[in-house]
PAVO-401928 format. One record per atom (N, C-alpha, C): x, y, z. Coordinates in steps of 0.001 Angstrom, whole numbers, padded with zeros to 6 digits, always signed. Each point is the difference from the previous one (the first is absolute). Example, Ala and Ser with C-alpha at 12.3 -4.5 7.8 and 13.67 -1.06 7.14 Angstrom:
REM PAVO-401928
+013190-005690+007800-000890+001190+000000+000900+001200+000000-000350+001050-000720+000820+001190+000060-000770+001090+000730
END
This chain:
REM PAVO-401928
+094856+136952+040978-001161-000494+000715-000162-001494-000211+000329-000330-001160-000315-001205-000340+001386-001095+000526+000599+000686+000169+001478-001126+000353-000684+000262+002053-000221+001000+000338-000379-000075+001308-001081-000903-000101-001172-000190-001012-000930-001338+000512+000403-001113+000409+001132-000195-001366+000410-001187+000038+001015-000469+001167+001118+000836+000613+000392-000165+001149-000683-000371+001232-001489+000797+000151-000478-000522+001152-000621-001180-000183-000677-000090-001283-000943-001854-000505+001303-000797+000295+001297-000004-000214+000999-000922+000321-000158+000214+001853-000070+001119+000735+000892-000302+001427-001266-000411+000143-001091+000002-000343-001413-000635+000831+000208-001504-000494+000288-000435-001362+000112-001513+000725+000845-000889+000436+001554+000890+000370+000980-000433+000623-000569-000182+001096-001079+000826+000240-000676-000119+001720-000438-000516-000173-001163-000791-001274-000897-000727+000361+000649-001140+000218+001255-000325-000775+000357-001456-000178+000690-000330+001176+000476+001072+000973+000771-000290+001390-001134-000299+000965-001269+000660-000069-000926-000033+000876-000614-001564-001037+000096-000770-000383-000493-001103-000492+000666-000994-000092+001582+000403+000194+000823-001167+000637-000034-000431+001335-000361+001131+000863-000189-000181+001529-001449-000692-000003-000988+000422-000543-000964-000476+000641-000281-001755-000794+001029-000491-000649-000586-001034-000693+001337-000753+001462+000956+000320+000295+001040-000217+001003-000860-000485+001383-001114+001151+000026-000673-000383+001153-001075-000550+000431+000004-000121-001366-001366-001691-000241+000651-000687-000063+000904-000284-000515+000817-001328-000254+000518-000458+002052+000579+000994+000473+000448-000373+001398-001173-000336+000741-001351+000174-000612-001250+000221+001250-000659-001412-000387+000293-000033-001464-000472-001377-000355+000683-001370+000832+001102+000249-000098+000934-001016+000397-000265-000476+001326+000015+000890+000899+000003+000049+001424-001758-000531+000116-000672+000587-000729-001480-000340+000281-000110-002156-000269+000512+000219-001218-000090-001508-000165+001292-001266+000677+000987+000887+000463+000475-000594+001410-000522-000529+001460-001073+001042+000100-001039-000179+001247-000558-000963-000222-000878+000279-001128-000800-001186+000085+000538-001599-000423+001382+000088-000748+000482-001488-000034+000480-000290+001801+000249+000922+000351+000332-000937+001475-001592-000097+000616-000607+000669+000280-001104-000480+000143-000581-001622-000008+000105+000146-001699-000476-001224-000194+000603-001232+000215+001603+000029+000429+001116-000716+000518-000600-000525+001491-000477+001211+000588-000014-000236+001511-001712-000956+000051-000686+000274-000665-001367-000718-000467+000448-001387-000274+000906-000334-000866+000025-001663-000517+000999-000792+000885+000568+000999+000410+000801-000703+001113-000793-000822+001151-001104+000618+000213-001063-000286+000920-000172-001608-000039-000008-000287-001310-000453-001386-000922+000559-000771-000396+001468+000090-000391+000785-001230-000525+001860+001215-000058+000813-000507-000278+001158+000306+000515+000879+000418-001493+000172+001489-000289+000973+000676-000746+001173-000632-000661-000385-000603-001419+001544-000533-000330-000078+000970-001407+000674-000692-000894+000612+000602-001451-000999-000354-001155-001114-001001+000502-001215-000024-000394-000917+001054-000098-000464+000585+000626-000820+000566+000871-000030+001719-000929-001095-000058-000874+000091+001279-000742-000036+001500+000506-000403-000437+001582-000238+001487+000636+001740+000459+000439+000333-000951+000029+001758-000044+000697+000723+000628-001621+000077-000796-001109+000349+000324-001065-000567+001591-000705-001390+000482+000379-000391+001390-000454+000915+001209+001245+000319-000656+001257+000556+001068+001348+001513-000539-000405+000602-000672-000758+001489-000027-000185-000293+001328-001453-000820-000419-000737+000438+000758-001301-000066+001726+000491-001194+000344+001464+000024+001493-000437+000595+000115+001134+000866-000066+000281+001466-000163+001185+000573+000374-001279+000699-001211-000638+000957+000494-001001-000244+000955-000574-000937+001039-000523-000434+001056-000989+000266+000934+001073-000467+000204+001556+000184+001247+000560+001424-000278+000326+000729-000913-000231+001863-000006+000579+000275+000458-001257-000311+000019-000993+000642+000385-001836-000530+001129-000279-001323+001254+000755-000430+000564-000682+001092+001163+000552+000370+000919-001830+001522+000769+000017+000707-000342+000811+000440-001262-000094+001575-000668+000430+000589+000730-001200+001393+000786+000022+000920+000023-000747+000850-000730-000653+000058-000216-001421+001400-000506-000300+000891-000310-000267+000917-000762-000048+001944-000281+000800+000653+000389-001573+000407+000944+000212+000885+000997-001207+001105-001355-000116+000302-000032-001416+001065-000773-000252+001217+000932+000098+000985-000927-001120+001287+001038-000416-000166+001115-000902-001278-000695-000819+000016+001276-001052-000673+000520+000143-001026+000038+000943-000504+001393+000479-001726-000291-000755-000079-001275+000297-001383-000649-000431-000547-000318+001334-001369-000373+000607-000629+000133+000968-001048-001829-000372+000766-000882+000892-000642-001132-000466-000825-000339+001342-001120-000717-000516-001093-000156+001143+000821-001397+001184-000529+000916+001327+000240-000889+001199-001174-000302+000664+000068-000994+001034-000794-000436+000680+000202+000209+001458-001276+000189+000702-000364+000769+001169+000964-001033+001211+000769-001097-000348+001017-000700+000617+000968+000413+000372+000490+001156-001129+001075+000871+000760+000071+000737+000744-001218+000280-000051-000329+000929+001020-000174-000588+001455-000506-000664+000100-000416-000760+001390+001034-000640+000310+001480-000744-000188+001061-000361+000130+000848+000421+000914-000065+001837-000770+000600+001383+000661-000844+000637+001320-000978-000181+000010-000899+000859+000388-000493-000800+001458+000280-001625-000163-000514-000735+001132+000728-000593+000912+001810+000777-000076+001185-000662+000259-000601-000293+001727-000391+001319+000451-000169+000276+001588-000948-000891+000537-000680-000445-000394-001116-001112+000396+000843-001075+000749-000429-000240+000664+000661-000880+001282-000356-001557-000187+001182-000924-000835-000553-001057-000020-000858-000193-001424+000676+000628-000694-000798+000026-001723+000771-001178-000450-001160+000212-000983+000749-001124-001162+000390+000287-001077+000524+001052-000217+000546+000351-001423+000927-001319-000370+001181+000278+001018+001350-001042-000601-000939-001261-000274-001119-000415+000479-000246-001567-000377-000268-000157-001534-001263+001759+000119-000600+000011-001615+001360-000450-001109+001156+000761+000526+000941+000741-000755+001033-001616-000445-000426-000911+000938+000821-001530-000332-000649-000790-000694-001339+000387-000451-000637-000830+000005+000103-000673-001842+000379-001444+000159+000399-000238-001313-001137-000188-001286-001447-000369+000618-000726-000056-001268-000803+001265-000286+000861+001436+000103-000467+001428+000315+000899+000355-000790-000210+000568-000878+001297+000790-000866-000624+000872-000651-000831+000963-000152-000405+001346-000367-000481+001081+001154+000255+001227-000207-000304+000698+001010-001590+000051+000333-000922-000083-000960-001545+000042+000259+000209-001272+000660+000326-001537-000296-000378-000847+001008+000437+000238+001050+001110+000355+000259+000399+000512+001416-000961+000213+000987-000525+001447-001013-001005+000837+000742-001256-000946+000463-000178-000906-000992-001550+000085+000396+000172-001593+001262+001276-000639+000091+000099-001114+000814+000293+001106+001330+000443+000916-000201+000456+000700+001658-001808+000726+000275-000788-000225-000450-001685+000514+000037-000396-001228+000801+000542-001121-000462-000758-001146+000460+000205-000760+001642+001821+000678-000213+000463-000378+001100-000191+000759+001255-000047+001258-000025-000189+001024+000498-001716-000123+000329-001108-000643-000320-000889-000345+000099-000129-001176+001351+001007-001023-000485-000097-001095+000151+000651+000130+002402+000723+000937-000627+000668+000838+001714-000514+000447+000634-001419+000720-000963-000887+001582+000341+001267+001077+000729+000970+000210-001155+000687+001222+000187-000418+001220-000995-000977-000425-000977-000322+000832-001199+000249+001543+000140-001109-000008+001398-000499+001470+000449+001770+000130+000348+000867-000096+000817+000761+000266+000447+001242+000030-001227+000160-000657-000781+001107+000532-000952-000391+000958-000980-001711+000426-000180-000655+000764-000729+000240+001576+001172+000088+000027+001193+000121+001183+000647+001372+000603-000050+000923-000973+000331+001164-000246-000001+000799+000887-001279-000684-000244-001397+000506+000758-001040-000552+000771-000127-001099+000207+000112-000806+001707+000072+000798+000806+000861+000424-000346+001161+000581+001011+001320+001687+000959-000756+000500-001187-000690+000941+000123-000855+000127+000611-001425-000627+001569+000288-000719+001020-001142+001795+000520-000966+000624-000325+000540+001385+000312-000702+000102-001153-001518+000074-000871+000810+000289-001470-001137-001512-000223-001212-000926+000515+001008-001470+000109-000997-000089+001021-000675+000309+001258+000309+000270+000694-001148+001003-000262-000907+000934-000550+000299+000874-000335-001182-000135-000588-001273-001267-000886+000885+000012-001154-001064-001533-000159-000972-001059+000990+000903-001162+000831-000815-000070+001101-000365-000804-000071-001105-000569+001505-000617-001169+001075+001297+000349+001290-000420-001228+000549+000575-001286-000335-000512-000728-000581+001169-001890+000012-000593+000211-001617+000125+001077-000888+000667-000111-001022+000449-001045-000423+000922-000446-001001+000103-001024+000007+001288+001252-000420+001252+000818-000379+000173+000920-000368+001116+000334+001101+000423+000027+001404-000964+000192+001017+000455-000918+001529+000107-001209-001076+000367-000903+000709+000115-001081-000101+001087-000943+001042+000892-000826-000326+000934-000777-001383-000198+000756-000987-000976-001101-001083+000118+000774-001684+000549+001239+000359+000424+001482-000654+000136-000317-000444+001188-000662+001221+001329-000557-000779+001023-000924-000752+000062-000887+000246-000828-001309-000574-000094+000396-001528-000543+000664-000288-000471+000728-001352-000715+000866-000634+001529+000640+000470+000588+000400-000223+001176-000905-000846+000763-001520+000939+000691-000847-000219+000745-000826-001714-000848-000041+000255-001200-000887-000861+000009+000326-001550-000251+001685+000081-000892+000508-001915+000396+000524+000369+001095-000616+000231+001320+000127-000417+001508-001001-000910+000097-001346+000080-000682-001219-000786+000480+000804-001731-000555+001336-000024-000737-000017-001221-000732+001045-001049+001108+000468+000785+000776+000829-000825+001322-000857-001078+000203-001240+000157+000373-001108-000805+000449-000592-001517-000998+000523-000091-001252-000067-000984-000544+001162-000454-000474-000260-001824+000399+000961-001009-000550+000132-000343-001438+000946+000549-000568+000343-000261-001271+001213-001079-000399-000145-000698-000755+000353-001030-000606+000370-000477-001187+001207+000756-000647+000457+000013-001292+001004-000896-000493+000471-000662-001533+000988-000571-000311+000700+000928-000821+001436+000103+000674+000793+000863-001239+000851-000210-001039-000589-001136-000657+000542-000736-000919-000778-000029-000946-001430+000563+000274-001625+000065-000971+000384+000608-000990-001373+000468-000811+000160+000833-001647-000124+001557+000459-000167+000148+001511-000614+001491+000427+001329+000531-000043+001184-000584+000116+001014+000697-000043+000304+000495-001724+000153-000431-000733+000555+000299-001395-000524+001810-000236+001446-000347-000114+000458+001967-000242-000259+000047-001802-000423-001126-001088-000033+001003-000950-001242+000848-000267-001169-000419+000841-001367+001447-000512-000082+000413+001141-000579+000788-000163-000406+001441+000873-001144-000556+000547-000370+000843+001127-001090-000523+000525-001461+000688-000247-001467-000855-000421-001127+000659+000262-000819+000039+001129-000791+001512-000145-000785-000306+001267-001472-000151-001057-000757-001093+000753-001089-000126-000177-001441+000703+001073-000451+000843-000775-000611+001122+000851-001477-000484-000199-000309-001107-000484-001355-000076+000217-000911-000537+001056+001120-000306+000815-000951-000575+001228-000073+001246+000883+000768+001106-000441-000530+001217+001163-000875+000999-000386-000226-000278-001501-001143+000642-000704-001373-000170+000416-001030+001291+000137-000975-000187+000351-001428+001254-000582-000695-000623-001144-000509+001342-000160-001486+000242+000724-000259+001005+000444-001061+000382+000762-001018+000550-000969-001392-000215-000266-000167+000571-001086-001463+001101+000846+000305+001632-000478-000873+000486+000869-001861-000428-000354-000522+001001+000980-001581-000380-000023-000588+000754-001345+000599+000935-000707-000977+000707-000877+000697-001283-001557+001136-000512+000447+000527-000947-001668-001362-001450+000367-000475-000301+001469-000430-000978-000107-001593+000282-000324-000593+001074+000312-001066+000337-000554-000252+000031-001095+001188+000628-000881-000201-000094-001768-000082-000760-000436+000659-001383+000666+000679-001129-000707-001461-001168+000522-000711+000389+000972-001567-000447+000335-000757+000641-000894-000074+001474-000642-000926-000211-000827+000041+000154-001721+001583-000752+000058-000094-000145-001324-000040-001506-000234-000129-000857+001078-000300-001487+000004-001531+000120-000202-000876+000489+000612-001471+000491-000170-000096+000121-001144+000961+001420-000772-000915+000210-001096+000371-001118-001228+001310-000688+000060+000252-000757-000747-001178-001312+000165-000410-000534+001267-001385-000828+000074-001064+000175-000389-000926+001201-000125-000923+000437-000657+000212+000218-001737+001314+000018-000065+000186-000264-001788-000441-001536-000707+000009-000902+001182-000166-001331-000330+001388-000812-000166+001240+000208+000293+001190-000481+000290-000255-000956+001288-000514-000980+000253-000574-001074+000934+001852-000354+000381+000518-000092-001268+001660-001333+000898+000952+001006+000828-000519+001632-000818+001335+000800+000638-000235-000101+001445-000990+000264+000780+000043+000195+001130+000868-000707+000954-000287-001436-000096+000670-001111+000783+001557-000300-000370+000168+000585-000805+001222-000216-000863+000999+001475+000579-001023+000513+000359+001109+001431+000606-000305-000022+001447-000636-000537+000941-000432-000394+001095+000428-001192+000301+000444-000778-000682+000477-001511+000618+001223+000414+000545+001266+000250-000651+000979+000154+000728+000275+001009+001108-000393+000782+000488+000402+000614+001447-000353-000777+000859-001425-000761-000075-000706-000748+000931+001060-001098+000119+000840-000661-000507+000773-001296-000596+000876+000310+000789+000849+001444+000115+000872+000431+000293-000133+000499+001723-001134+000300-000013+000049+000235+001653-000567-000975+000806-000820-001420-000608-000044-000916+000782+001620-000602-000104+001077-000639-000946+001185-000024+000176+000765+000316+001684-000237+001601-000443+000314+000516+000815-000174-000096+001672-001677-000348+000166-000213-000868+001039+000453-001089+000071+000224-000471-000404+000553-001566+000290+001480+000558+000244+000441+000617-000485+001783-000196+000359-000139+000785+001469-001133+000759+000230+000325+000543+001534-000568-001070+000719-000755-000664-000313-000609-001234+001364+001249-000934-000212+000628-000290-001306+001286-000912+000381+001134+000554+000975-000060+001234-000433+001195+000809+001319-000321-000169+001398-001427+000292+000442-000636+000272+000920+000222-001639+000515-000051-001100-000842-000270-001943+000497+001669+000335+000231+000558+000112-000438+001314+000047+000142+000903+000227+001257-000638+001495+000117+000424+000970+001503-000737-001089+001523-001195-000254-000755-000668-000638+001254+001091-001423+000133+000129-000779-000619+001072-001194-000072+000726+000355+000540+000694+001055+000245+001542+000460+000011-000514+000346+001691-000814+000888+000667-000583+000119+000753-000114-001008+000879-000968-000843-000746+000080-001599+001157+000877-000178+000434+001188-000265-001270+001428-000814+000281+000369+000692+001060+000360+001087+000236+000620+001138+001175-000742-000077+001136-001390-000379-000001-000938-000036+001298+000880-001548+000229-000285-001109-000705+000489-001169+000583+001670+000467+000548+000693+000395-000329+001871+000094+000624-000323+000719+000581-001036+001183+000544+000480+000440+001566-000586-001026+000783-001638-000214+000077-000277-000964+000505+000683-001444+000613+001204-000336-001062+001082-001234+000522+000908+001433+000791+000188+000481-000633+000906+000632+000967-000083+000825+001433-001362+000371+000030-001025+000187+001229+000159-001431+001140-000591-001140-000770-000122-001243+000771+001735-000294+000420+001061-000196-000611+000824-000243+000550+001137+001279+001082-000667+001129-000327+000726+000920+001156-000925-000414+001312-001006-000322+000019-000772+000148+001045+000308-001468+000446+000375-001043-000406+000647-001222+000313+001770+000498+000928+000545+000663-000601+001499+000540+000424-000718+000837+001410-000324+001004+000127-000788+000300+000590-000318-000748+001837-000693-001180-000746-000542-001253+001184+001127-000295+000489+000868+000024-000682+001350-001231+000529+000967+001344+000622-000668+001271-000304+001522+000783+000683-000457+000390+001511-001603-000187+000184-000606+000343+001218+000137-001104+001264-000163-001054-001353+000060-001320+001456+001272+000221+000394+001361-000066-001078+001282-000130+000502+000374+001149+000871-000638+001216-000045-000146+001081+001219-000332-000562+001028-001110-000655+000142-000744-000404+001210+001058-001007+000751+000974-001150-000853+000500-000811+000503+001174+000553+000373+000490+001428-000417+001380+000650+000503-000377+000170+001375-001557+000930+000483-000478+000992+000700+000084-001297+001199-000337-001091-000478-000227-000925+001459+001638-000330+000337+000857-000154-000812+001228-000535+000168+000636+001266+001127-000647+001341-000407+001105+000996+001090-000934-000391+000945-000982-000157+000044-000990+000262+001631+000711-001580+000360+000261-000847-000029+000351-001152-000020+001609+000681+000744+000557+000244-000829+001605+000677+000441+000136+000178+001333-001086+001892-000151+000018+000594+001279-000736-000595+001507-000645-000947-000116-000631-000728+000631+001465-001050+000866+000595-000403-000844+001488-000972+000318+000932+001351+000587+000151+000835-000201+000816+001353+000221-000397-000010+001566-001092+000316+000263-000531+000233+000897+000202-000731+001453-000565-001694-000008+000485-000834+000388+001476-000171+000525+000970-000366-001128+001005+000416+000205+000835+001173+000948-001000+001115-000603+000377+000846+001594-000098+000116+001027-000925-000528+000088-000440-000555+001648+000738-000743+000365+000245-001099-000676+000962-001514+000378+001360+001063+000667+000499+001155-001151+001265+000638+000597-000648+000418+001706-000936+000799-000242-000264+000635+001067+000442-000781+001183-000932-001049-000201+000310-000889+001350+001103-000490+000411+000980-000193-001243+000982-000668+000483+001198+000984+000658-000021+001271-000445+000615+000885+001094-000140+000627+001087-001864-000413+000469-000222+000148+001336+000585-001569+000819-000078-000535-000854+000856-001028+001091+001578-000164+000095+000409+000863-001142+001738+000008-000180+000304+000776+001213-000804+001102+000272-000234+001074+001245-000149-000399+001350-001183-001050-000028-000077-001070+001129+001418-000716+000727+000212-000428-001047+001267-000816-000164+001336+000874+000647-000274+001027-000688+001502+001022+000378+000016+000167+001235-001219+000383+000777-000395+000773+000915+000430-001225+001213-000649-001416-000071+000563-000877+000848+001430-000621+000244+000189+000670-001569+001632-000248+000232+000972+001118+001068-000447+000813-000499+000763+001016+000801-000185-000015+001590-001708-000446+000565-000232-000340+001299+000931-001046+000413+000606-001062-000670+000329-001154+000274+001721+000348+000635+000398+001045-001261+001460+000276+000421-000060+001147+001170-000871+000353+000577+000161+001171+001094-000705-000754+000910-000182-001465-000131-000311-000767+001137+001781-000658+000323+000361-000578-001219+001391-000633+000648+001099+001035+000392+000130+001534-000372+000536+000847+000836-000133+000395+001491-001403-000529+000375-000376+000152+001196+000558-001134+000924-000229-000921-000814+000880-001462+000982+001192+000420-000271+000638+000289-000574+001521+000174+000254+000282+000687+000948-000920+001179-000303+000286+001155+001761+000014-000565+001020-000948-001134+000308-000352-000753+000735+000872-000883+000821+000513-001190-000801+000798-000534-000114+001553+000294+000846+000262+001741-000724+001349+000332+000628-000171+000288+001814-001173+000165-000157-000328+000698+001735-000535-000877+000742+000359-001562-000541-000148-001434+001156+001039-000408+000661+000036-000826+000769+001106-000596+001044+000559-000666-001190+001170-000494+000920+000594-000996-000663-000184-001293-000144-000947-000298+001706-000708-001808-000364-000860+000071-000758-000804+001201-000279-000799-000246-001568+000308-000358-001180+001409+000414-000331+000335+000770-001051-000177-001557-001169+000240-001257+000848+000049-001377-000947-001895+000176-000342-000786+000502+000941-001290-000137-000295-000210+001121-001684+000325+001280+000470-000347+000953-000804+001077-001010-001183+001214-000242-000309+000214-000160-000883-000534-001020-000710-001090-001079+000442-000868-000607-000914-001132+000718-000626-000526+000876+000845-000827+000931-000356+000395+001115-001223+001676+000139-000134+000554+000973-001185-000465-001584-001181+000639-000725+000086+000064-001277-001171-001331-000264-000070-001171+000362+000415-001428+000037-000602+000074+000852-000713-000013+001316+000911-000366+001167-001051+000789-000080-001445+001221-000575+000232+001012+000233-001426-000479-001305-001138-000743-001227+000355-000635-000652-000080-000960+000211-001119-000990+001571+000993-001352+000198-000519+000506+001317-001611+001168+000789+000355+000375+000842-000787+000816-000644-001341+000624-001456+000430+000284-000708-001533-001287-000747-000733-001338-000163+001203-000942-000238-000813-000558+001232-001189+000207+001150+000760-000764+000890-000515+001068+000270-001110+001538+000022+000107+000714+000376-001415-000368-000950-001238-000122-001615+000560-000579-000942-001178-001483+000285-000418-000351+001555+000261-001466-000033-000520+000202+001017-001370-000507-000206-001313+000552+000813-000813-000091+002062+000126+000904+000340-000433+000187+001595-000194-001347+000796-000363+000264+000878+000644-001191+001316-000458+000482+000284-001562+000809-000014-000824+000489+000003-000841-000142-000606-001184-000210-001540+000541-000453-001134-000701-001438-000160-000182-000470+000014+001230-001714+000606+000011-000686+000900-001100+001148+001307+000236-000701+000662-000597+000469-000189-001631+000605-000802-000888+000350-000245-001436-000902-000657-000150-000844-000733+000783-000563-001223-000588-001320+000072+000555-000658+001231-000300-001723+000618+000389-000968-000362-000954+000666-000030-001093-001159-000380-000695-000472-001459-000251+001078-001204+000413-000302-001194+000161-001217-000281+001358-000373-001336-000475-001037-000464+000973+000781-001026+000720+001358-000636-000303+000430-000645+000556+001242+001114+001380+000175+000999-000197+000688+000749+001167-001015+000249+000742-001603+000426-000253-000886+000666+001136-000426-001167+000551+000152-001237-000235-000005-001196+000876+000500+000130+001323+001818-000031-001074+000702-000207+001332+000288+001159+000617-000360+001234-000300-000624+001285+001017-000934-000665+001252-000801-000563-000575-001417-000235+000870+000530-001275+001493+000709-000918-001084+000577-001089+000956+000906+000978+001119+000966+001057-000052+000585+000572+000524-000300+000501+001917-001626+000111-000264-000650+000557+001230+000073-001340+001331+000595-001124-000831-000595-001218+001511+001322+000453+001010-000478-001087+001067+000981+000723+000939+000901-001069+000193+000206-000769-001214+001647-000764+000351+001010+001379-000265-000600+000647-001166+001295+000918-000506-000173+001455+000645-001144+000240+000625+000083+001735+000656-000705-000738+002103+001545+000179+000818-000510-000499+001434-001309+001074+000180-000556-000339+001089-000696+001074+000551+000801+000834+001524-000045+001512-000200+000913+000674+000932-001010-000604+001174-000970+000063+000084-000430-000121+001189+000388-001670+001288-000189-001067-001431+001352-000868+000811+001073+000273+000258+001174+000847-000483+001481+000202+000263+000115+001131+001730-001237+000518+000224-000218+000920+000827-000047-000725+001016-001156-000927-000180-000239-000751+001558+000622-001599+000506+001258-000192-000460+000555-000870+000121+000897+000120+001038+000373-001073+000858+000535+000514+001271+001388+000256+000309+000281-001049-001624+001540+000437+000341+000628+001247-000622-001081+000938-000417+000172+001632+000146+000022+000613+000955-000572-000496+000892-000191+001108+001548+001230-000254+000597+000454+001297+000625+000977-000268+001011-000390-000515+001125+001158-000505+000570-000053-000685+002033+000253+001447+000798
END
């Protein structure tokens, strides 16, 4: 009976101590991630105000608990003899971030005033910052659960529901300009890093602790203790006017920052609306240039118009002219012979009037040269009647009629 007590008092605190390794595992992962939030938080807050370098203690507390959730149960690197010497979360990310498109490992990996694997790590934090690839080489090795298990313990947070949540939240850090030297003291790989947790500390103190703590200030006053009072009452008051003042300095701050941004759209308002003026007028001065065009287009066509009702004119008297001298020829053959010296002065007119009309230029030539003002001239000159006879003289002349 007694060896059975003792068997089960042992398996109960094999359980207790497994059920107390997990749950101290899962404070530790809840802690981490909790005080991750709020260092970016407060990243994305001061950023608001002046610009992220290696100064900057909120940057130095969000590098240190980066490094603690990349190290928490990292495994490690078995020697020859079968000893397990501590590594840094560099090797891991080396392996793990090959696929990243456009990484910088090989630069970390050249880099000559870098020679421990923690500096490695914590200059590829800065750089990787400095890109806003963080979120993306941080997804990048999570997705890659083969190489991460390899290289963590179970009850890791990388390998645990809290791996996305680390994902999601250096995404908010794309959005600020960071500005680091990697030649600073932030690199030196020989200490480890702390996180300083007191700026996310906050104690709330409930209503029944502040009632007690009111009337044991009371009863301590009615004892005749006159200095305690002010002496335990001065500082909160100290502490929360402080406190006002650092929010009206934030608040003078934001408003500054505010102005500044009202003044650059404002210039930048006034000069689009200047670009603006000048792209409407130069519209307006295109819009008159085509009406201007089609206006000359127009004109121009007419000018054609006309000039081929008279090329037509022209044709038309020509052709009357040659079915007038076919007619005298008919003519001609069916006269006597004492005419024939008459009619043949009458052929040496007509042949006369037909080398006038060949020295008059071509329908051909006319028509190449339409769009000049100097051919519709000599179109126009064309109509007198040195160069076109009139049929109606060649008709009634007498030495056409027969005897």
């Amino acid at each position: 009976m007694a060896s059975r007590s003792l068997g089960g008092l042992s398996g109960s605190r094999g359980g207790g101590k497994k059920s107390l390794s997990a749950r101290n595992a899962a404070v530790e992962r809840r802690n981490l991630i909790t005080v991750c939030r709020f260092s970016v938080k407060t990243l994305i807050d001061r950023s608001c105000f002046e610009t992220i370098d290696d100064s900057s203690p909120e940057f130095n507390n969000f590098a240190a608990i980066l490094e603690q959730i990349l190290t928490h149960r990292l495994k490690g690197q078995v020697t020859w003899f079968g000893y397990e010497s501590p590594r840094s979360f560099w090797d891991y990310i080396r392996v793990a971030c090959r696929k990243v498109s456009q990484n910088c490992i090989c630069s970390i990996e050249n880099m000559e005033n870098v020679s421990s694997s923690r500096a490695k790590g914590r200059a590829w934090i800065r750089v990787a910052l400095m890109e806003k690839h963080l979120s993306e080489y941080i997804s990048t090795a999570l997705r890659d659960f083969k190489t991460t298990r390899r290289f963590y313990e179970d009850g890791a947070i990388v390998l645990g529901e809290e791996a996305n949540m680390l994902a999601g939240m250096l995404l908010g850090l794309n959005a600020i300009d960071f500005s680091f030297c990697l030649k600073g003291e932030g690199l030196d790989g020989n200490f480890p890093a702390v996180i300083d947790y007191t700026p996310y500390l906050k104690f709330t103190q409930s209503s029944d602790s502040i009632s007690s703590d009111e009337e044991e200030l009371r009863t301590l006053g009615s004892s005749g203790s006159e200095s305690s009072t002010p002496e335990n009452v001065g500082p909160p008051f100290i502490m929360d006017e402080n406190s006002w003042f650092n929010k009206c300095k934030r608040v003078k701050q934001k408003y500054q920052l505010t102005l500044e941004q009202k003044g650059y759209l404002e210039e930048l308002l006034r000069l689009r609306e200047n670009q603006l003026s000048e792209s409407v007028s130069q519209n307006k001065i295109l819009l008159q240039r085509i009406e201007d065009s089609d206006l000359a287009h127009k004109l121009e066509k007419e000018q054609l118009e006309y000039i081929i009702v008279e090329l037509q004119d022209q044709l038309k008297s020509y052709q009357s002219l040659e079915q007038l001298s076919a007619d005298v020829s008919l003519s001609q053959s069916s006269l006597d012979p004492a005419q024939s010296q008459e009619g043949d002065g009458k052929q040496d007119t007509l042949n006369s009037i037909s080398e006038g009309k060949e020295d008059t230029p071509s329908l051909l030539g006319l028509c190449g040269s339409l769009t000049s003002v100097a051919s519709y001239k000599s179109l126009t000159s064309l109509k007198s009647n040195d160069y076109l006879p009139s049929p109606t003289t060649e008709m009634t002349s007498p030495g056409l009629t027969p005897s």
